[in-house]
C-alpha positions in Angstrom: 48.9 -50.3 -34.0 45.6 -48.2 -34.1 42.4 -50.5 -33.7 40.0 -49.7 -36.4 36.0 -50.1 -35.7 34.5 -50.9 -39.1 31.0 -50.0 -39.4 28.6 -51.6 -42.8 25.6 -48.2 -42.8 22.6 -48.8 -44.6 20.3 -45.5 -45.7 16.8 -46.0 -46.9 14.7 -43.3 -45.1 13.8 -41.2 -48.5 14.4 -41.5 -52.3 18.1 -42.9 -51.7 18.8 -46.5 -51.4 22.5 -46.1 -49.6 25.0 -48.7 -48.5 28.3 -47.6 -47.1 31.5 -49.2 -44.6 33.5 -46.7 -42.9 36.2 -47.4 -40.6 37.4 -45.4 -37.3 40.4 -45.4 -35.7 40.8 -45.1 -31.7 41.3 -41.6 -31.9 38.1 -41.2 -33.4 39.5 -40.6 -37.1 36.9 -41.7 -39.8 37.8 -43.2 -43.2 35.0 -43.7 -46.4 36.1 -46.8 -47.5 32.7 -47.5 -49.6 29.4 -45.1 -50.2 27.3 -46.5 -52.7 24.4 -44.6 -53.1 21.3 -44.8 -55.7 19.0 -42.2 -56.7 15.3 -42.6 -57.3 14.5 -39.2 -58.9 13.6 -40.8 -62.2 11.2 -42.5 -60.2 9.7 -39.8 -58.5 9.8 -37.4 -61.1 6.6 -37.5 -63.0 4.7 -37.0 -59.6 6.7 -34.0 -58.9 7.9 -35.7 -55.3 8.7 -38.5 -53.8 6.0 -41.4 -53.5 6.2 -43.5 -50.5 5.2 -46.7 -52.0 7.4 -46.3 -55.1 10.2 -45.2 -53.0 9.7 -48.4 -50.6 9.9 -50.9 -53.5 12.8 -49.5 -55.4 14.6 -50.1 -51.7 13.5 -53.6 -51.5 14.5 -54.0 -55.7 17.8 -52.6 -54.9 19.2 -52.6 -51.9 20.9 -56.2 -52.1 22.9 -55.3 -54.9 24.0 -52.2 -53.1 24.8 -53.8 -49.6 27.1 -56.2 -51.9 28.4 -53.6 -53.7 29.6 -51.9 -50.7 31.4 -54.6 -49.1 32.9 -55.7 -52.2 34.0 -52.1 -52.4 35.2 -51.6 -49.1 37.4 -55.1 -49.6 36.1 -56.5 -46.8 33.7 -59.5 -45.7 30.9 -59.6 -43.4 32.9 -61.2 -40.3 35.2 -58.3 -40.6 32.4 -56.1 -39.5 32.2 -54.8 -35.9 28.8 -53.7 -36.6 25.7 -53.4 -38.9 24.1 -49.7 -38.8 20.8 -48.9 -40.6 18.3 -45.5 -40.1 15.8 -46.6 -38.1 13.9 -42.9 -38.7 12.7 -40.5 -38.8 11.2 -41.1 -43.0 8.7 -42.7 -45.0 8.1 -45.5 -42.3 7.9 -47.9 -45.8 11.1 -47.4 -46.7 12.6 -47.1 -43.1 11.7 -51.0 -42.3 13.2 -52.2 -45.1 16.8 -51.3 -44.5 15.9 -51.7 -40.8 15.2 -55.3 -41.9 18.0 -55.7 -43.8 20.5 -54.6 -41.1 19.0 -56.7 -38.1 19.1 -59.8 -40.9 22.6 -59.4 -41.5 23.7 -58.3 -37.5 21.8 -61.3 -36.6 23.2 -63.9 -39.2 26.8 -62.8 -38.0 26.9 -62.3 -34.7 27.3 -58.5 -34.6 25.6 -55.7 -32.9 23.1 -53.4 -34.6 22.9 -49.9 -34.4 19.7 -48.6 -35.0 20.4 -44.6 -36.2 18.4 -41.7 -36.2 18.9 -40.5 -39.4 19.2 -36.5 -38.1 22.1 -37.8 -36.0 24.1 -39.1 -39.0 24.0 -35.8 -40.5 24.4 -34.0 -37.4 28.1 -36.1 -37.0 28.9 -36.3 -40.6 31.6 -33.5 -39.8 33.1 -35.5 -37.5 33.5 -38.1 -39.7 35.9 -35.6 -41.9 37.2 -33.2 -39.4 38.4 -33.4 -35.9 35.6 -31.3 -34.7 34.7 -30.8 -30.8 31.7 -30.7 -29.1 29.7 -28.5 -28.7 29.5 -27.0 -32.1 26.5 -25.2 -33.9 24.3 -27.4 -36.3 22.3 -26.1 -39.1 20.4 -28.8 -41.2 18.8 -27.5 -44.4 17.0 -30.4 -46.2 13.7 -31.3 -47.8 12.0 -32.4 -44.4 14.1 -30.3 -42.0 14.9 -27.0 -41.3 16.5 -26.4 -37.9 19.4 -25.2 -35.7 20.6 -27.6 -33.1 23.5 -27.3 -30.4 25.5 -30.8 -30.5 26.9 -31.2 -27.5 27.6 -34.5 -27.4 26.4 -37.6 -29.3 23.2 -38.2 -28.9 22.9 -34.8 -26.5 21.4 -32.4 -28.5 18.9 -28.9 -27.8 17.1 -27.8 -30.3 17.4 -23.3 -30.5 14.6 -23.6 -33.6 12.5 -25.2 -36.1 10.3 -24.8 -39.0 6.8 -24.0 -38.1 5.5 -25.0 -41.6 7.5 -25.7 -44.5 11.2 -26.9 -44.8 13.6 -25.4 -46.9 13.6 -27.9 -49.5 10.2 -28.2 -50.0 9.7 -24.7 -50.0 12.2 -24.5 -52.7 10.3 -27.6 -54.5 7.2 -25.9 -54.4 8.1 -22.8 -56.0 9.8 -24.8 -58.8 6.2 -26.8 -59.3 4.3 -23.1 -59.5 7.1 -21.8 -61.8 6.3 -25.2 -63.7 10.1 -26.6 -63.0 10.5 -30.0 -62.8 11.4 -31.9 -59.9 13.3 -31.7 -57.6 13.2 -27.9 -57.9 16.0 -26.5 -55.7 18.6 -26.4 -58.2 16.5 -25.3 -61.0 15.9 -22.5 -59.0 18.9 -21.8 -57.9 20.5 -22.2 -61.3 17.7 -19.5 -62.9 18.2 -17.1 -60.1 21.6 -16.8 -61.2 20.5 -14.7 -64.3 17.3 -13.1 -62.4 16.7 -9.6 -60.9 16.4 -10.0 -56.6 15.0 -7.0 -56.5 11.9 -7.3 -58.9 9.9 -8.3 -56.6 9.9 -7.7 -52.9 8.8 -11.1 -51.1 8.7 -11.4 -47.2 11.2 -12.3 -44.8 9.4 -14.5 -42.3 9.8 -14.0 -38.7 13.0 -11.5 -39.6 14.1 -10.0 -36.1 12.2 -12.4 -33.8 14.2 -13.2 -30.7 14.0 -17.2 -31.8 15.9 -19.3 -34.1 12.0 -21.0 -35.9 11.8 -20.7 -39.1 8.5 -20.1 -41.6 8.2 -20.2 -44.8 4.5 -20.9 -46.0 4.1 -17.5 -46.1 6.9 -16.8 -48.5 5.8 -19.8 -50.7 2.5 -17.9 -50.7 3.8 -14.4 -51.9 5.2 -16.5 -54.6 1.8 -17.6 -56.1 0.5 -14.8 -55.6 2.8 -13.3 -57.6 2.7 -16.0 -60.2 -1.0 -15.7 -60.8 -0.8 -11.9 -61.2 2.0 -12.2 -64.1 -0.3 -14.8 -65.7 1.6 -15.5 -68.5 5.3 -16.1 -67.3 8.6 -15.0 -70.0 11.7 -16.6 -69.1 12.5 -13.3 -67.8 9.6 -13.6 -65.0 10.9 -16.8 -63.9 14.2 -16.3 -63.7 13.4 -13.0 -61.7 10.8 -15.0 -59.6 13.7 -17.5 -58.5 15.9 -14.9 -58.0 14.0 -12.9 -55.7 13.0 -15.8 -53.7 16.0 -16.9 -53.3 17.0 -13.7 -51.6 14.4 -13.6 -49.4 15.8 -16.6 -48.3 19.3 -15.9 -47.5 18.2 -12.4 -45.9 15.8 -14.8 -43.3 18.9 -17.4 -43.1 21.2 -14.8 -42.5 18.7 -13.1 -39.6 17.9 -16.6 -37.9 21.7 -17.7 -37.8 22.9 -14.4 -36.4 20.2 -15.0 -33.5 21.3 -18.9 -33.1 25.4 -17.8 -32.9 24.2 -15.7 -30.1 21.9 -18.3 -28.2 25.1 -20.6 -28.5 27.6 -18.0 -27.1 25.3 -17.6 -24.0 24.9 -21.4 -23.8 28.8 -22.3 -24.2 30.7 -19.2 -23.6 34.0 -21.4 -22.9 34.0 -21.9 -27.1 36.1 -19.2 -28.1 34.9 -19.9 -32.1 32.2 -22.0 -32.2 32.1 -24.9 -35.2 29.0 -23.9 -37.5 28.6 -27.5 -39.4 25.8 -27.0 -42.3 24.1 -30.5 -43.1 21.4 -30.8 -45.7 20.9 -31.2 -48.9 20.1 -27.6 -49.4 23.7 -27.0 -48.3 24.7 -27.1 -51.9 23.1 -23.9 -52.7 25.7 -21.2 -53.5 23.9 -18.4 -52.3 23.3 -19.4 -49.0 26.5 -20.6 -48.8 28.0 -17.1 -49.1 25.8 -15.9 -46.2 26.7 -18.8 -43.8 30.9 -17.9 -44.8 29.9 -14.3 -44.5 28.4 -14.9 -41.1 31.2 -16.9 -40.7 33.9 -14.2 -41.2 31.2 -11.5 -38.5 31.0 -13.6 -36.0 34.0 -15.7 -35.9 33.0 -19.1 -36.7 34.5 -22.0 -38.2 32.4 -22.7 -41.3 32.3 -26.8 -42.3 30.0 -27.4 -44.9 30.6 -31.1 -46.0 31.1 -32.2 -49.7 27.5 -32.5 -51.8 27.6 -36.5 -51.7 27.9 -36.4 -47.5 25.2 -33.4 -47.4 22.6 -35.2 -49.4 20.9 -38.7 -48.0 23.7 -41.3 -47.9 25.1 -44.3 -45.7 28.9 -43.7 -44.5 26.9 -40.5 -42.4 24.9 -43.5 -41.1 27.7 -45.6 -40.5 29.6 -43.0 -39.0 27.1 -42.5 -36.5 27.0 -45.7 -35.6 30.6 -46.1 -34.9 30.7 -43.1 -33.0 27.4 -44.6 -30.9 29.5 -48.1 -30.5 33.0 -46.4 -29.1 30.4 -45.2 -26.6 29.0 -48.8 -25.7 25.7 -48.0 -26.7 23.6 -50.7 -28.9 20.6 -51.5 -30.4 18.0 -54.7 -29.7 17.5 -56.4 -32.6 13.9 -55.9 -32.1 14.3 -51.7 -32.5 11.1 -50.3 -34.4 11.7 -48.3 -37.2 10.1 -44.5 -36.6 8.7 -42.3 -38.7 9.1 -39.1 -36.4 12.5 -38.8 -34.1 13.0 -35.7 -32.9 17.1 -35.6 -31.9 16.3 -33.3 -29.0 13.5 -35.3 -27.6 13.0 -32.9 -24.8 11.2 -30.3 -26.0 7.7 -30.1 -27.3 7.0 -29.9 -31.1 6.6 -26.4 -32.6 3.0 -26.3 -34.4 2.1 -23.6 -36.5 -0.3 -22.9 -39.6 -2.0 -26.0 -38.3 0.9 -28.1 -39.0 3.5 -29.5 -37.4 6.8 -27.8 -38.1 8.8 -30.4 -35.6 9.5 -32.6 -38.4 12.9 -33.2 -36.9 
């Protein structure tokens, strides 16, 4: 008989309060057996982005209820557990100590080990937790605070090929949504108008297009944008849609240009992989378009494109889990006395990338 590792995850770095149990089996098989997860948007909505202190105290309202709705789900009880796993960063440091908290409370009170998680690392591994993927494999991890390309090559061994030097993805597709006067969160508003837009219309940038690097930019893009938008003045339907759509396609051009560079930094890194795993993490994963230039890039250059279902792209606790029960099948723990951090770069080797006066390393 297999021995399972059961694993309780607890996500609170953002706007989700998250509670999940996943179990593995000893040859490294994952199974979901509970993923609670509860939005705040509502919340957040009126600012037009997330607010640290709201976003802190709906985790400390909810996140009870949710721990006990997980293990209620997952039909098991606490002394079942072979760990507790929470993010301990990087995110609003606010909401990061209070499932921090909540996990050391609960390892402590029952006697099992805590797994303190970067939160990059759960989506980095989320794959794995679906697929029997092998290291090394190509990361890219599209989200609302991070845009990069990482090489896995093992757990917690990981090189960064490039970063955002301003904006991330998501927030560059939030703040065109705010100038178009979308509501929040923008992404798939835009992506839903684009649909009946011209990409054409108007000819926005493609930042950093056919640099030898895998960084990203997007400020300027997001500037071309206004620009644009306070030259039309008074916007039609038409204007917006056509806005959306052409920013849209500048986006999947510079996608499709960066990840064509990164394939190649990976082959000349690892050129025992014959066709190299491209896992695509992120909330911004969901976006159609860009989705048929990662399985077009995909088909040229003879990749195995895994793009995980919405719910395991977006914020949520079995990826936390998961990475905890991949760190414990390694022996490696967590003191219960682990500080919560609001920056945690996974490859912690290299320097941060800093440009536009701002620091694009938010990974």
């Amino acid at each position: 008989m297999t021995t399972r590792t059961l694993i309780l995850g607890i996500e609170t770095s953002c706007d989700e309060t998250a509670a999940a149990v996943i179990a593995r089996d000893g040859a490294g098989r994952g199974d979901i057996l509970s993923n609670v997860v509860l939005s705040q948007l509502r919340e957040h909505a009126p600012y037009g982005g997330v607010v640290p202190e709201i976003a802190a105290r709906a985790h400390v309202t909810h996140l009870d209820r949710l721990v006990a709705q997980a293990m209620r789900e997952s039909g098991l009880d606490y002394k079942d557990l072979d760990a507790v796993a929470a993010t301990a960063g990087p995110g609003l440091l606010g909401g990061v100590i209070v499932g921090l908290t909540m996990a050391k409370a609960i390892a402590f009170a029952h006697g099992r080990p805590l797994m303190a998680v970067n939160h990059l690392e759960g989506h980095a591994l989320t794959a794995r937790l679906l697929h029997p993927v092998e290291f090394p494999y190509l990361l890219l991890l599209i989200s609302g605070g991070h845009t990069q390309f990482q090489m896995v090559e093992g757990v917690g061994k990981y090189h960064r090929l490039g970063t955002t030097i301003d904006d991330a993805l998501g927030e560059a597709f939030d703040k065109v949504a705010k100038l178009l006067g979308l509501g929040y969160p923008g992404g798939p508003q835009v992506e839903a108008l684009a649909r009946r837009g011209d990409a054409s219309r108007f000819a926005f940038p493609r930042p950093l297009k056919g640099r030898k690097d895998c960084n990203f930019s997007f400020s300027g893009l997001k500037t071309a944008v206004r620009e644009t938008v306070q030259d039309l003045m008074t916007l039609s339907d038409q204007d917006v849609a056509d806005v959306c759509a052409s920013f849209e396609a500048a986006v999947a051009e510079t996608m499709a240009d960066r990840l064509k560079m990164a394939v190649h930094l990976f082959r000349a890194a690892h050129p025992q992989v014959r066709a190299p795993a491209l896992i695509v993490a992120g909330g911004v994963a969901a976006n159609q378009k860009l989705k048929a230039v990662f399985e077009a890039a995909a088909a040229q250059h003879g990749l195995q494109l895994i793009v995980p279902p919405a719910k395991l792209c977006t914020d949520n606790a079995a990826m936390i889990a998961w990475a905890g029960a991949e760190r414990l099948a390694l022996g490696l723990t967590d003191p219960l006395d682990f500080a919560a951090r609001a920056r945690w770069p996974l490859d912690q080797a290299q320097a941060p990338v800093y440009g536009s006066g701002k620091l694009g390393a938010k990974a």
